[in-house]
N, C-alpha and C positions, 0 to 999 in steps of 0.2 A: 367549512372544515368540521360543522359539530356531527358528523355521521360516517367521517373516517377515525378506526382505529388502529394505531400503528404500533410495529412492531422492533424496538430496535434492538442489534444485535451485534453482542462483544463478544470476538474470542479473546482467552488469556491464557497466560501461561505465566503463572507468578505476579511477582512485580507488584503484591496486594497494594502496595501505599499508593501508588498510581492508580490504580483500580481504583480504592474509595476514592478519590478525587475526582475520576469522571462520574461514579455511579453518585455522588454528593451535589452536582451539578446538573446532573441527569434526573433527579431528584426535585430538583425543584427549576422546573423548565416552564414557562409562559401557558404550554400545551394544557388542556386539560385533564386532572390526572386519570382520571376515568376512562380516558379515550387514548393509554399508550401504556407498555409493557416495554422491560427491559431482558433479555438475555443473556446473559453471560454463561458462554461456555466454557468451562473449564479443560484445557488442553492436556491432562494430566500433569499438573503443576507440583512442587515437592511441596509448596506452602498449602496453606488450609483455606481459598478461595471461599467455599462454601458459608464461613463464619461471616466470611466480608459480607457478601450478598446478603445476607439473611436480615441484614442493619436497614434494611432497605425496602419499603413498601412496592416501590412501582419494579422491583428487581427481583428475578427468577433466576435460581442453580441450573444448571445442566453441567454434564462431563461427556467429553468424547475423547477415547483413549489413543485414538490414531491419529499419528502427529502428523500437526502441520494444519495453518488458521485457517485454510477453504475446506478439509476435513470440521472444523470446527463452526464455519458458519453455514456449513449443509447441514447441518445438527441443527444448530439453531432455524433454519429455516426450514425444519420438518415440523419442528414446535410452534412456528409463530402464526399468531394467530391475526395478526393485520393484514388488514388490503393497500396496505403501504408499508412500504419496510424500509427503515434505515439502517446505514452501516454506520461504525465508527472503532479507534481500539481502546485498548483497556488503557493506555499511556497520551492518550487525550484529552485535552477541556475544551469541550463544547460550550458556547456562548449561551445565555440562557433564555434566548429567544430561538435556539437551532432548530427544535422539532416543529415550533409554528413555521417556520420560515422554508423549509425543507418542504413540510407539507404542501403550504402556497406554492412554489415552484412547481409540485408535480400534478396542482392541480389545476394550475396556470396552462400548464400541456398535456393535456391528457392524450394517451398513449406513445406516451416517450418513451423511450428504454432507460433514461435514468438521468438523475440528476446530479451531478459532482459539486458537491461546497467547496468551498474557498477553505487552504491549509494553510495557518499563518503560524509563523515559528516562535519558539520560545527560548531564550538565550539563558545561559548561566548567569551572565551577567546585562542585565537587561538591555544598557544603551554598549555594549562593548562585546559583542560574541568574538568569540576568538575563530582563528581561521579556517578549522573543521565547523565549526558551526556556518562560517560564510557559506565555504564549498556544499555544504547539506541547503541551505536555504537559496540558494544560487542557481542548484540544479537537478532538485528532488521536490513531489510533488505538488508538481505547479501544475494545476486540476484545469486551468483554458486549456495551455500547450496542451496535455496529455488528449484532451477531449478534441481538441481541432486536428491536430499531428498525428495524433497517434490511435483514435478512435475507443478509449476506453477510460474509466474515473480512476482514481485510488481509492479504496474501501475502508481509508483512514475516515470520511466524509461520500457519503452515495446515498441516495434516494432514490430505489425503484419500486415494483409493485410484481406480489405473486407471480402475474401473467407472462411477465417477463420469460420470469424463469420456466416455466411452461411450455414456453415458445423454443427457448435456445440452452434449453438446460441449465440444471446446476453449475457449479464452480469445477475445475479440474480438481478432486482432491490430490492425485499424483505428486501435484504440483507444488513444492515446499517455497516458490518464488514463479512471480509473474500469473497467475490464476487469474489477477483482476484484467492483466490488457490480455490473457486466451479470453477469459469472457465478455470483456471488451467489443473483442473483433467479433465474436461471433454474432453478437447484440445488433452492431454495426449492419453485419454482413447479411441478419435478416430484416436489414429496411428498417429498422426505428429510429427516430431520432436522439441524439447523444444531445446532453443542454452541461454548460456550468454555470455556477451559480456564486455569483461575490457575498452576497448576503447570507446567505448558508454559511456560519463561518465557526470552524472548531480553531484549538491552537495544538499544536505538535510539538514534544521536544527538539530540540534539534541536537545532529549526533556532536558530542564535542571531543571528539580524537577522532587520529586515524587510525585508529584499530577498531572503533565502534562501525567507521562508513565503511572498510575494508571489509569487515564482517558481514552488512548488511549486504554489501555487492556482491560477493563474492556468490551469495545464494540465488543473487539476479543474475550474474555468469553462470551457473550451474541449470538456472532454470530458461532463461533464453538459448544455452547450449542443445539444452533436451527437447524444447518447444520447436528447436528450426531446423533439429535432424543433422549435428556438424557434423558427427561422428560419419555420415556418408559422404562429405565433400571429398573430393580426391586430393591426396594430401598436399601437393605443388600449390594445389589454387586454399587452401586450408593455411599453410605456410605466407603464404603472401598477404589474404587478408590479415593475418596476426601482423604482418610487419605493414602494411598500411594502418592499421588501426595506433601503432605504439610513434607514426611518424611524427616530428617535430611538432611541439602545438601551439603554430604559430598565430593559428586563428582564437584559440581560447588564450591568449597571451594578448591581442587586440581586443578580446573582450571584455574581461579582466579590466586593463588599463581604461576601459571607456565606461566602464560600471558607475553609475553616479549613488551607490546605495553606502558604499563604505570607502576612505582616506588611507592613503599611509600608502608609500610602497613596499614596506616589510611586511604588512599583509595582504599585498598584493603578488608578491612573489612568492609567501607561504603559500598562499591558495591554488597556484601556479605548481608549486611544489606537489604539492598536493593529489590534482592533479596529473601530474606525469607518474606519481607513485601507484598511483590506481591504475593505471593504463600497463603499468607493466604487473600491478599484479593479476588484472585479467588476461592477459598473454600469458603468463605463468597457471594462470585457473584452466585455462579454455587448452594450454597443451598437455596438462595433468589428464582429463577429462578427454582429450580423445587419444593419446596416448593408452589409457586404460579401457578406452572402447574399444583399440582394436587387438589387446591384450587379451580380452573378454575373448570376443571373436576367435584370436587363435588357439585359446587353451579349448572353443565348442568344435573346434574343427572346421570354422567355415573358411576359414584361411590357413593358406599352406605354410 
């Protein structure tokens, strides 16, 4: 490892108190300090970012005005100066062995497209999350699935290198949700190998309401809506899949119940609750959104 130097890179957007917490951790990480820089992009935050970082030797300011966090770590990745690069966000605690451990992985494979660490959650209440915290650590970033199923990392946790990006381009900036599984696939799609990685390991808050998970989906409805072109499905077969999607859910009701991670059936049928509330509010997001695409369309004339 003593002749790789890497580069890692935060977008933000506020939130300083969590920020000092990963940059404090980031800070004194096993890696040697000579051989790794920190980025933090500032996403044009109303708080003073700038003051944060400054507290911080291995940590560098930048600002990038155009919102949205793949805007923010194409920034960063214009600045960085590693032949390895890692991801992670400003609302993260990295263990503090992650940058050696990250490094070993991709040097373990060389010429992979990228390495995904392990997201382990972190509860309000340690041994007792409530049951938005369940449903978030239940069936959000879970870095194997995403990497075998679905062929890309979350950039909550990723190790790749320059070359990558060279190969199959930068991140969609367009893109306010889903940027990491568009650059996923296309990773994928030219031939490199995708790895995850359990020993790479940060911790994530976890959402604890459902107006925090509703918020964050809602931007993953909006952005898989745009990513898969709905707004051109014809609207009979657009109609039916909403009403397949919102059907009875009889199979995460079987799953749920066989869950050996958490007890109780009041937060098994919250979670459940849960759940069905989300399902009908992306039925509600996904008809808002082509509703006003083909509203769009009639007011340019392309329909009569």
């Amino acid at each position: 490892m003593e002749n790789h130097f890497i580069s890692i890179i935060i977008p933000a957007y506020n939130d300083s108190q969590r920020l000092q917490q990963c940059l404090t951790l980031l800070e004194n990480q096993t890696y040697p300090k000579n051989l790794y820089e920190v980025i933090v992009i500032d996403n044009n935050s109303t708080e003073s970012l700038e003051v944060v970082v400054s507290h911080f030797s291995q940590a560098r300011y930048a600002f990038e005005a155009t919102p949205g966090s793949y805007s923010a770590r194409n920034k960063g990745l214009s600045l960085a100066k590693g032949d390895i690069i890692g991801f992670t966000d400003s609302d993260c605690a990295p263990a503090k062995d992650w940058i050696e451990r990250g490094v070993a992985q991709i040097l373990k494979y060389p010429g992979c497209g990228f390495v995904a660490g392990k997201i382990n959650f972190a509860f309000q209440e340690l041994d007792n999350p409530n049951p938005a915290e369940l449903y978030d650590s239940l069936n959000f970033l879970q870095q194997e699935k995403y990497v075998k199923q679905n062929n890309f990392g979350a950039t909550a946790n990723l190790f790749t290198t320059p070359e990558i990006f060279e190969a199959v381009g930068l991140f969609d900036a367009s893109l306010t949700s889903g940027g990491a599984r568009n650059w996923g696939k296309r990773v994928h799609a030219a031939g490199y190998q995708q790895l995850s990685a359990d020993d790479v390991e940060i911790s994530h808050p976890a959402r604890a309401s459902f107006e925090e998970l509703n918020k964050k989906l809602c931007r993953v409805y909006e952005g898989s809506f745009r990513i898969n072109n709905k707004s051109e499905t014809p609207v009979f077969e657009f109609l039916r899949e909403i009403i397949l999607d919102i059907k009875p859910p009889g199979r995460y009701l079987r799953a749920i119940l066989n869950e050996k991670t958490f007890s109780g059936s009041r937060k098994r049928l919250s979670v459940l609750g849960i759940y069905v509330r989300l399902k009908l509010s992306k039925a509600i997001t996904e008809l808002r959104l082509y509703w006003q695409a083909h509203q769009n369309l009639q007011s340019a004339g392309i329909y009569d």
